[in-house]
C-alpha positions, 0 to 999 in steps of 0.5 A: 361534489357531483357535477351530474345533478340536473338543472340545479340552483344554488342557495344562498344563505350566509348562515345557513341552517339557523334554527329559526329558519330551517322550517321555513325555508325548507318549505320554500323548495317543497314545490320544486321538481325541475330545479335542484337546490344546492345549499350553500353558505359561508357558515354552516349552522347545526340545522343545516342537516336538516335540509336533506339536501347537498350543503357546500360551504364557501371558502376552505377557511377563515381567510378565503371567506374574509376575502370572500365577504369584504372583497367580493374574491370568489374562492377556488374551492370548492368549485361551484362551476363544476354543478353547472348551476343555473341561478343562484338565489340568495336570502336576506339583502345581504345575502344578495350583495355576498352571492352576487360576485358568485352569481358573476363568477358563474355567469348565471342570474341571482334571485334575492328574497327580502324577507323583511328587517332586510328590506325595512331595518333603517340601520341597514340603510342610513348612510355611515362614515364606514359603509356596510357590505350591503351599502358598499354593494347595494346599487350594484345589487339593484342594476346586476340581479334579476329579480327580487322576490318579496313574501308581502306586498309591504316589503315590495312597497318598501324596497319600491320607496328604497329605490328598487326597480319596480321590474325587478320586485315580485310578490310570491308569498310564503306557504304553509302544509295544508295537508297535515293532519289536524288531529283533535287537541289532548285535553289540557287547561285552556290557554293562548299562545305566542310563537317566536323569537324574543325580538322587539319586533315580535311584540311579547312585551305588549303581549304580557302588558294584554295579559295583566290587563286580562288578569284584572278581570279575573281570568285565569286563561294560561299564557304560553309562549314558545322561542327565546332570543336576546330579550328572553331574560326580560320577559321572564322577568317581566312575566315574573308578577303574573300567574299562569304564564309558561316558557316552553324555549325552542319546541320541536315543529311537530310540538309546536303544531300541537301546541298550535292545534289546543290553542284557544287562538295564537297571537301575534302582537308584531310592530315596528322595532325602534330600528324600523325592523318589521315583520314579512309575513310571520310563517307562525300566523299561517301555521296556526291558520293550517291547523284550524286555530284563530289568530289575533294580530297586529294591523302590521305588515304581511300579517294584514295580507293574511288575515281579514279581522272578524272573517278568518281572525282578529286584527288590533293595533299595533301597541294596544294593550288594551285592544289586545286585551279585549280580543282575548277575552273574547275568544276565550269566552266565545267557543262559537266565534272561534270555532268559526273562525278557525275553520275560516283560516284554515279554508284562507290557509289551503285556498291562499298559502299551500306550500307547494302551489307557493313554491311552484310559483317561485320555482317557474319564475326560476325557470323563466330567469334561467331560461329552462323549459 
């Protein structure tokens, strides 16, 4: 490791470079120039490469680590004081409670982000005859951090309700490029599309629920979707009655933005999972929003602090096939409304949700907790 890097953080991830969140957690370092992130976890997935940036894992092996997590022991190697860090910000609530002994070890502050299931999840915080690391810790997390970074005012409202300090929560929202280029679509069928993971807080089911209800009016509008997860094998089953209906599986970024900018509009049918799991704030609504592509989504979350129904896209309830259905249809038959629309979002999205202009605000609240001028 090279101890001359200058005013450097450590992040925190305990899986770190999971396909799902590379993208997204890249962009919240885009912004920074007087602060240097050190990557760091516990296990080193295969797009942890594509950070471009220092990655340490913590631990020489498989015992140090288990003592590592389940005992709070910081392991001697590698030694992270030799990097002279000056904050460690660690994702996830978990994550928070495995980076908090680092954060004591090395005598810095430790910044958490919630993402949301985090915050929201009722599994992470119902109490059990055998506490999780998060419980065991999770009153020590509350007292010992110095700030916790939400990416909504709903997670901020939750960890409030969950006992957080109120002095210790602060919104930053996460970000999008807008200065992409938002180049015409290639001609292709016209279609509406999903982007996620195939998790029940994501809504597919209720999307393909929308699309029959579309089918029965005779439209032939294709549906695309783009991710896969646990509950991939019963959608495709689910989707296997009706026509026109696309699995693409993971897709390159620079595919989905394409994908994105030929879109009639993206949809976002998030809800509350049965385990309370819930959306932050979807990066995939602001994506589509940099890129000039209205969006329909849940009344759910983040996702309502992003988008204002019928000025800069379309908001339903959660759950409401029928609702959902209704604003396809009419986006697919009203060019003028998207076209209005989507040039709306994309204003929202350059106005509201730049990456960097994000990025620096979390940046100078690192810098005011690491006393760094």
């Amino acid at each position: 490791m090279n101890g001359g890097r200058d005013n450097v953080i450590l992040v925190y991830r305990d899986r770190l470079g999971v396909r799902s969140e590379v993208s997204f957690l890249q962009r919240m370092y885009s912004g920074f120039d007087r602060l240097s992130p050190v990557w760091l976890g516990s296990h080193i997935e295969d797009g942890a490469a594509s950070f471009g940036a220092p990655i340490v894992r913590v631990g020489g092996g498989t015992f140090d680590r288990a003592l590592f997590k389940q005992f709070g022991r910081v392991p001697s190697r590698p030694d992270l004081a030799v990097l002279k860090p000056r904050l460690i910000h660690a994702h996830f609530g978990r994550g928070g409670t495995l980076a908090l002994p680092l954060a004591r070890a090395l005598g810095v502050p430790l910044a958490v982000t919630f993402h949301g299931g985090d915050a929201t999840k009722e599994t992470h915080y119902r109490r059990r005859v055998i506490p999780t690391i998060y419980q065991r810790r999770m009153e020590a997390l509350m007292r010992d951090a110095a700030l916790f970074h939400c990416v909504s005012d709903h997670i901020r409202d939750v960890l409030l309700g969950r006992g957080f300090p109120a002095v210790k929560l602060r919104v930053i929202r996460l970000g999008i490029e807008t200065d992409l280029p938002v180049a015409p679509p290639a001609a292709a069928e016209p279609y509406l599309l999903f982007v996620g993971r195939f998790v029940e807080k994501k809504g597919a089911s209720h999307l393909l629920d929308a699309m029959r209800l579309v089918r029965e009016t005779g439209d032939t509008t294709q549906l695309v979707l783009i991710g896969d997860g646990q509950l991939g094998a019963d959608l495709r089953h689910e989707a296997a009655s009706l026509a026109g209906v696309k699995f693409l599986g993971w897709q390159p970024p620079a595919d989905v933005r394409a994908r994105m900018r030929g879109a009639l509009a993206l949809i976002v049918p998030s809800v509350t999972a049965a385990s309370g799991d819930e959306e932050g704030l979807p990066t995939v609504v602001l994506e589509a929003m940099a890129q000039g592509t209205p969006v329909i989504g849940s009344r759910h979350s983040g996702i309502v602090e992003a988008i204002a129904d019928g000025a800069d896209g379309l908001l339903v309830a959660p759950r409401d096939a029928r609702a959902l259905a209704d604003a396809m249809t009419r986006l697919i038959h009203d060019p003028d409304l998207r076209a209005r629309l989507g040039a709306a979002a994309r204003n929202t999205a350059v106005a509201r949700f730049d990456a960097k202009t994000q990025s620096r605000a979390l940046e100078d609240a690192f810098l005011a907790l690491a006393g760094v001028g």
